[in-house]
N, C-alpha and C positions, 0 to 999 in steps of 0.2 A: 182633457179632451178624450171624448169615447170613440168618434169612429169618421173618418175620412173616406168618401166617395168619390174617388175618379172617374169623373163622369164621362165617358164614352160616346159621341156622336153616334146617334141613332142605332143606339143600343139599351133603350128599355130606362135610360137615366132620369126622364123628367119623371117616368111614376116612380122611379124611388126614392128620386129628390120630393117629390111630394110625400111618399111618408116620411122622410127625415124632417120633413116641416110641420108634419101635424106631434112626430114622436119627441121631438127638440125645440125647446119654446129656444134655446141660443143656436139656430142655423147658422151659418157665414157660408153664404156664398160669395165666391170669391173668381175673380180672373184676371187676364192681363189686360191694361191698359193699349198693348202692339199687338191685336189681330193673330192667333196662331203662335204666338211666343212663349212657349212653358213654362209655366212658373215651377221656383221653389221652397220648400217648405221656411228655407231657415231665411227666405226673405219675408216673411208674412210678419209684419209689425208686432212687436210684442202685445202690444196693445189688443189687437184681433185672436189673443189665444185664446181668451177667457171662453170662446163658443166651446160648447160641446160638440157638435160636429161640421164637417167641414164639406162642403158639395162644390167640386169645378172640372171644367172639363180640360184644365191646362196644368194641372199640379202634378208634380212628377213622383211618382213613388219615394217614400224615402225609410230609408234604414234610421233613421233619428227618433222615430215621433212612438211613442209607447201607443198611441190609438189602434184600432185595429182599422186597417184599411181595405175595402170592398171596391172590388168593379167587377160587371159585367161584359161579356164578348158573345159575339155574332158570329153567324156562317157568313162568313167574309162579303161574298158575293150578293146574297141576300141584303148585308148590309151598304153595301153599295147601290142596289136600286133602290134602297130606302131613303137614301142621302140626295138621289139624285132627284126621285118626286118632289123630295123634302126642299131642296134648293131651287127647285123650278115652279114648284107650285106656291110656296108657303114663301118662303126670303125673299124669293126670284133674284138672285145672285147669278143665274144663270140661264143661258139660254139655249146651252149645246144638248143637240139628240142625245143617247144614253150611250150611243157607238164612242162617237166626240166627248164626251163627259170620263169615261173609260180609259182612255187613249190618255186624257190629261192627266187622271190618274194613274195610270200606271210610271207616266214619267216624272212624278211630281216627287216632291221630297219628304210628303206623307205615306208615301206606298206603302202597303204592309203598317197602315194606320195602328191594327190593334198590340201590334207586337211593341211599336215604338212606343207607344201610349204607356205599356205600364214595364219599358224597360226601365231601369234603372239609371237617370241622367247623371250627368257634371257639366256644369257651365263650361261655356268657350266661347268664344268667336266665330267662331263655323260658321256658317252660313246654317248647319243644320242644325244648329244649336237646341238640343231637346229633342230631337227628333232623330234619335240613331237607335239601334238594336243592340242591346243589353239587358238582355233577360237574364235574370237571376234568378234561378229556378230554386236553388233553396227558400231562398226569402218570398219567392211567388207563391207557394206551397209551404211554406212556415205558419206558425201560430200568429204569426204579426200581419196577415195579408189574406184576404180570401177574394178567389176568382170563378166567376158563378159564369152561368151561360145563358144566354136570352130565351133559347127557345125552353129552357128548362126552369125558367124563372118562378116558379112556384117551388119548387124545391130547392133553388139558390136561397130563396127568403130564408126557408126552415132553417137551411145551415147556416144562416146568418143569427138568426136568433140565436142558435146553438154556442155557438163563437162565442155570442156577446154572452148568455148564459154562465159560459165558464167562468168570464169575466166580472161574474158577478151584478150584470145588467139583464134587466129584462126589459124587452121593446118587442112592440107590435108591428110586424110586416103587413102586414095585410092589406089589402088595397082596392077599392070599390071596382076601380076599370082603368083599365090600359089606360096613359095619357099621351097624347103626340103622337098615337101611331099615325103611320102614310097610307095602311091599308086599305083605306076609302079615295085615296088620290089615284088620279087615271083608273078608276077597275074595269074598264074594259078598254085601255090599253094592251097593245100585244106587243109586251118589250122581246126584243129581241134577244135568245138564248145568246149570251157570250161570254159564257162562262169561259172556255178555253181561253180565252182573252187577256182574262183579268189574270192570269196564274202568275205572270212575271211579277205581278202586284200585290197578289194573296195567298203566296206560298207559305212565308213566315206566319202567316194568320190563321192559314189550315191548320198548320201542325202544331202550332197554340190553342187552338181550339177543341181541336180531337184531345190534346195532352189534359186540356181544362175537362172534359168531359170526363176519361177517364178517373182524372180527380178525385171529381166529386165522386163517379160510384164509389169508389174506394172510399169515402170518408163517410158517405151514406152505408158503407157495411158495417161502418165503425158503431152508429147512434143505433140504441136500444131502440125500439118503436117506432123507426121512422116514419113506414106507414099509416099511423096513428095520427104522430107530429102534423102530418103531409095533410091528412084528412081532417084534424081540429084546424088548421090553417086555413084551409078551403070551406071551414064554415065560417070561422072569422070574418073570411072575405067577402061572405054574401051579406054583412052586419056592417061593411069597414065605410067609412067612410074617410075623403080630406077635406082640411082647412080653406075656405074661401080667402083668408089672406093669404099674399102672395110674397114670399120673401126678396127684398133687394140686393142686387148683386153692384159688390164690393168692388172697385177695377183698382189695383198696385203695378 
């Protein structure tokens, strides 16, 4: 297997689950059968290893799998009125204002969604089971992991190539247009700034976030030409195209 996608709710994941599906004729997407229940790696049926790579949005980082594993993160709060167009217009899971939608998240047992997302789990019984803060900032920032940023996702790709690169793979990021954005939903709504709000909820998320940015510059000081990489990438893109078939997702 080459490369595992932790796919991040309303964080940029369907368009790069679409190029993993035009660049991997063996996608597996994969997820829980219980709604919100994280899956883990070393429960995924031997049988399902043979994909090359791997796309879901409940698989928990793991220190086991030689693939190189990728996700992306959002400015917290951004991602939150993303989620909440996205569940009110699109799913309609819901029907709470963005005050009421907020409020629930902040008390919920996802808070601070991105931090938990690519902490590092162990099963239990919890009630929170998969869903606590354990970031392992070696292994987040190791050769084994790369953590891109949404709003910088043009240059997340490049040092994705780059990764895979070392690795001796070369694969096309490129990508014709955004897919699933919510930026066409409500646009002349006037949601209400509550930012202060959400902080009890999106502390752990900032400071992941700012740490992921920094990152990358640092590793973008690292590559020879990046500005180059960045600019043949961005012609790519105006040539790229995806797959009209649609990959099936796998429930364990």
């Amino acid at each position: 297997m080459e490369l595992i996608h932790i796919h991040g709710f309303k964080c940029a994941g369907t368009t790069l689950e679409q190029t993993l599906n035009r660049e991997y004729e063996k996608l597996l997407l994969i997820e829980s059968k219980d709604s919100g229940s994280r899956l883990f790696f070393q429960d995924i049926p031997k049988n399902l290893l043979s994909a090359q790579s791997i796309s879901s949005h409940l698989l928990s980082p793991s220190k086991g799998s030689d693939a190189l594993q990728i996700s992306l993160i959002r400015d917290p709060y951004k991602r939150l009125i993303s989620a909440w167009k996205f569940q009110k217009n699109v799913t309609k899971d819901t029907r709470l204002n963005f005050r009421d939608f907020l409020n629930d998240y902040n008390n919920s047992v996802i808070s601070n969604y991105q931090s938990k997302l690519l902490s590092v789990q162990s099963k239990s019984n919890n009630y929170s089971n998969g869903w606590e803060i354990n970031l392992d900032l070696e292994f987040l920032f190791g050769d084994s992991f790369f953590a891109g940023i949404v709003e910088r996702y043009d240059e997340s790709m490049v040092l994705i190539e780059e990764r895979l690169k070392a690795r001796g793979i070369k694969k096309d990021f490129s990508y014709p247009q955004k897919a699933n954005t919510t930026k066409n939903i409500f646009p002349n709504m006037k949601i209400p700034n509550l930012r202060k709000f959400s902080f009890p909820s999106t502390d752990c998320d900032y400071w992941l976030w700012n740490l992921v940015n920094k990152k990358m510059d640092d590793e973008i000081k690292r590559i020879e030409s990046f500005e180059e990489k960045l600019q043949d990438f961005n012609e790519r893109c105006k040539n790229s195209k995806f797959l009209e078939k649609k990959g099936k997702v796998t429930l364990i």
